[in-house]
C-alpha positions in Angstrom: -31.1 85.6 69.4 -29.5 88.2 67.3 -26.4 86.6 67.1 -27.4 83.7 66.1 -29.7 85.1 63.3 -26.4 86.8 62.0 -24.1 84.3 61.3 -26.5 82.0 59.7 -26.4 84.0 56.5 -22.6 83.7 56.7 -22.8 80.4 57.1 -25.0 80.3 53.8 -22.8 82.3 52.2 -19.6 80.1 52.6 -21.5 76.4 52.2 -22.7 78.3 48.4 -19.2 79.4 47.6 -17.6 75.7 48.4 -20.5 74.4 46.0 -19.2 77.0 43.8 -15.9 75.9 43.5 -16.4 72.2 43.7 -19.2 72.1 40.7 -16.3 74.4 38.5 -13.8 71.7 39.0 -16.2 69.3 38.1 -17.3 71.1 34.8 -13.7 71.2 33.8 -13.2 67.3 34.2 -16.2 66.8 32.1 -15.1 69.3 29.7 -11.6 67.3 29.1 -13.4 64.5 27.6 -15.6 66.1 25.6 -12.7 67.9 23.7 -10.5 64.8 23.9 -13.0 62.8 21.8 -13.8 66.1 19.4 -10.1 65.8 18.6 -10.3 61.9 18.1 -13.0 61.9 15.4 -11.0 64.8 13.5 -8.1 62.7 13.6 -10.1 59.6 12.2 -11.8 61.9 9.6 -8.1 63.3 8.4 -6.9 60.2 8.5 -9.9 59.0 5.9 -9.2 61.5 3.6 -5.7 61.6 1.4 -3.3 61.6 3.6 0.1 63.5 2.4 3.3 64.0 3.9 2.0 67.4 5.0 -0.9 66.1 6.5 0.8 63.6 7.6 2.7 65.6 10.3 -0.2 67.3 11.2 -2.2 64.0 12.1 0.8 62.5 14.3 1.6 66.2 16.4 -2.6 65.8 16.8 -2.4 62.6 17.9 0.7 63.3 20.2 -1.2 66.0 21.9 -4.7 64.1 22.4 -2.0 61.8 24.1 -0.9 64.1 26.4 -4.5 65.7 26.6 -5.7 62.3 28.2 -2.6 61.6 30.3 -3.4 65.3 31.6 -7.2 64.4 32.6 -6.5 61.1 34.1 -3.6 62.3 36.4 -5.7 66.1 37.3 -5.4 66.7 40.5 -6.1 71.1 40.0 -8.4 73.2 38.0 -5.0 74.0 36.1 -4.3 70.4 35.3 -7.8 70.1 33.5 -7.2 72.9 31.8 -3.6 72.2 30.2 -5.7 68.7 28.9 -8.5 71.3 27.3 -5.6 73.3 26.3 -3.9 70.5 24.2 -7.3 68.8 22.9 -8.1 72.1 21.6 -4.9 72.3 19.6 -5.0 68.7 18.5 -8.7 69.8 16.9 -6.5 72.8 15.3 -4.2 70.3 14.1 -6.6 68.1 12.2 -9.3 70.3 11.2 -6.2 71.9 9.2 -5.3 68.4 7.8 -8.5 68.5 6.7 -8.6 71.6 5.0 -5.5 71.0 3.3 -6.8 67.0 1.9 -9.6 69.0 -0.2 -8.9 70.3 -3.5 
């Protein structure tokens, strides 16, 4: 009877860890999205205000990289993978928020 009451919290142990990891992939694919659409509305809000030849640049490297961002998520098959979308959302954000700050006066 011992040996059975031992590996049971083993067993708990392992079946919590697997939850673990599974639930933190998860968060990262939901993640992508998220950041993916944060980076879309900067680009429409840049892309509202005057748009110069500066900006300009700025607004098509941000929408190359949300590009790449999705075509990252949608082909994820690692915790990496989701992470190199975030990655590139996140600097398509940096990309127009600066657009942005350069439009105003």
């Amino acid at each position: 009877m011992r040996a059975k009451v031992g590996w049971m919290p083993k067993a708990v142990v392992v079946i919590v860890t697997t939850l673990i990891v599974f639930l933190s992939v998860a968060a990262w694919a939901y993640t992508c999205p998220v950041v993916i659409k944060q980076a879309e509305d900067l680009i429409k809000k840049a892309e509202a205000g005057k748009v110069t030849p500066e900006t300009r640049q700025m607004i098509d490297e941000a929408k190359k990289l949300v590009a790449e961002a999705r075509a990252h998520h949608e082909s994820a098959k690692t915790k990496r993978d989701h992470g190199d979308a975030v990655r590139k959302a996140r600097t398509a954000v940096a990309f127009a928020e600066e657009a942005i700050i350069l439009q105003s006066p």
